[in-house]
Steps between C-alpha positions, in 0.01 A plus 500: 500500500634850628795437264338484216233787562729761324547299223125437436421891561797555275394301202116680594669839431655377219162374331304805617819713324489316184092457463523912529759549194157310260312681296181590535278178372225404464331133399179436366397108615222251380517259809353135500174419647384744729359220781800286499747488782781570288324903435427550816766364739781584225437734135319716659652574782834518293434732298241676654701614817828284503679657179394894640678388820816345458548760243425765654279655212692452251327209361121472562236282336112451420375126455162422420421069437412420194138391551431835645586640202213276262783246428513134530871451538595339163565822304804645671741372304353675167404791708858570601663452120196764381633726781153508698695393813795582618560272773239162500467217749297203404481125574679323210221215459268815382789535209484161359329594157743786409765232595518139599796598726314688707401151617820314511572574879174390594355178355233373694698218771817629409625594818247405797790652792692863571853428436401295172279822343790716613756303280302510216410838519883632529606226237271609207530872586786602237309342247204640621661854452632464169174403355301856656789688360533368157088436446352740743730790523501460866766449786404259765543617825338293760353146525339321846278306613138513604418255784474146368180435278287285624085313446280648682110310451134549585424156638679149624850465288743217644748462260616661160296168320209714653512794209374227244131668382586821649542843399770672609631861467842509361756809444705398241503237212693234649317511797189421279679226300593344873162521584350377176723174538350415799186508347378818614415794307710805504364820492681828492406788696571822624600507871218783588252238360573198706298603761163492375594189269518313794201631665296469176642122415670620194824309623508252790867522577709857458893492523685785662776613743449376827499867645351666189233283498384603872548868496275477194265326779444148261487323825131682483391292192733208534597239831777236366879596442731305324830500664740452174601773316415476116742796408614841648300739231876698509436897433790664268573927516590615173565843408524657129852474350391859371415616867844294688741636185357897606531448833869615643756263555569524848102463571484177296759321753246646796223397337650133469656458797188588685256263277793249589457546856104472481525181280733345741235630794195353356680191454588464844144562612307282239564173746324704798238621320430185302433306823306835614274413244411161630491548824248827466253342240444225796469770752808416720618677809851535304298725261708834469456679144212376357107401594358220711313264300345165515634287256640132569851441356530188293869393555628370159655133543765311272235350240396919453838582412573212318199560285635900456829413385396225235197787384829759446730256326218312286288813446600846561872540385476277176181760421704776608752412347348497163397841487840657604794590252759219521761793589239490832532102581860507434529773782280352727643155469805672627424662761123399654523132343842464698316659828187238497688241291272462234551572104242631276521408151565798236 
């Protein structure tokens, strides 16, 4: 290790040298929801402090989330092209009726593991890119992963057969047309509004991220956990072609290499804090980041995901499927379809 302790404070210098050359910059940012662990453990922090501090000054940051701001999430994408925002962070799902894409990562029991969502996510990305640019007039610059999305339910659920006659709050349209063939109703909702849904018996059933779910305190007004994730709600940072193509050269690369680095970092921590999630909404010793709840976990057996996969091939990506351009299927027969080996039909 003493050997290669020059190198490292070397290659320091070298950063700190560099990050002072910048110039001056500054970034306006619409983060993503405001109680979810991905503001707090990583967009804020990143460009609140992080940015300021590796470089030195030269490139410093204000974030506010979204629904601080009298938002819901699903407008960032216009709000960008009309040059509102600058830089925007939402979760995709929110997107879906500007354009089906925006779902296309995230079916409902399209990936129910990490290295499976990961995949998919990298695979469709290009794609993903081309599409902001050429509709939205906006360069993709980050996409990750919330903890995995989850039911959480007010009263006895033992199985996903259970959410037949039940309400249950949905973020996106697939997850609504997954929930809907199970015989449930779907019903779409602002995260802010969960809370007193449940408490009021507006919904009987709410699904989340494991971690978001419990820093937003649901374990208050809910006490059964569903362990199999339904999707990973994925949250995209865009900024303004406009904005990126005035900003100088050299600050673009810094700008990309250190949203690379936090992509990769909330990547690598989505695992932890997924099982985080679980083990604070039951109130477990192991409980680190999050609150100690009450809840009982309901362990999801083979007949469960069984009965998820058959809902996603029979249900949610033939419907999905039908509202996106065929240019859309085509791309994500090639790259997601070949991840999860299944084809959707243009």
């Amino acid at each position: 290790m003493k050997k290669l302790l020059p190198m490292v404070v070397t290659s320091m210098l070298a950063i700190n040298a560099y990050a002072d050359e910048l110039p001056a910059t500054h970034l306006k940012v619409v983060g993503s929801v405001g109680t979810s662990a991905s503001y707090r453990d990583f967009e804020a922090p990143f460009f609140g402090e992080e940015l300021a501090e590796d470089s030195n000054g030269q490139v410093t940051a204000e974030i506010r989330p979204f629904n601080e701001m009298g938002l819901k999430g699903g407008e960032i994408l216009r709000l960008v092209k009309q040059g509102v925002i600058e830089y925007g962070a939402t979760i995709m799902a929110y997107m879906s009726s500007d354009d089906p894409v925006n779902e296309a990562i995230d079916l409902a029991g399209l990936t129910t593991d990490y290295d499976s969502a990961r995949a998919v996510t990298d695979g469709f990305k290009p794609y993903l890119s081309k599409v902001y640019d050429d509709k939205f007039d906006a360069k993709l610059l980050g996409l990750w992963p919330n903890p995995a999305q989850v039911l959480y339910c007010k009263g006895d659920i033992q199985d996903l057969a259970d959410l037949k006659g039940k309400k249950v709050r949905t973020s996106s349209r697939t997850q609504a047309e997954f929930v809907d063939a199970l015989g449930g109703t779907g019903v779409t909702m602002a995260f802010g509004e969960v809370v007193p849904a449940l408490q009021n018996g507006v919904v009987d059933c709410a699904i989340t991220a494991t971690l978001s779910g419990n820093l937003a305190k649901w374990y208050e007004v809910s006490d059964h956990i569903v362990e199999l994730p339904i999707a990973w709600n994925q949250i995209v940072l865009v900024v303004s072609n406009k904005t990126w193509n005035n900003t100088a050269p050299e600050t673009q690369a810094y700008i990309e290499n250190k949203v690379a680095a936090l992509e990769s970092r909330i990547w690598n921590e989505v695992k932890y804090q997924t099982e985080q999630g679980y083990e604070c909404n039951q109130g477990l010793d192991s409980c680190e980041i999050g609150y100690k709840g009450a809840m009982t976990l309901v362990k999801a057996d083979d007949e469960d995901r069984a009965l998820l996969h058959e809902t996603l091939l029979a249900e949610v990506v033939p419907k999905w499927a039908e509202r996106c351009t065929a240019e859309c299927v085509e791309a994500w027969n090639d790259t997601v379809g070949q991840v999860v080996d299944v084809k959707a039909a243009p």
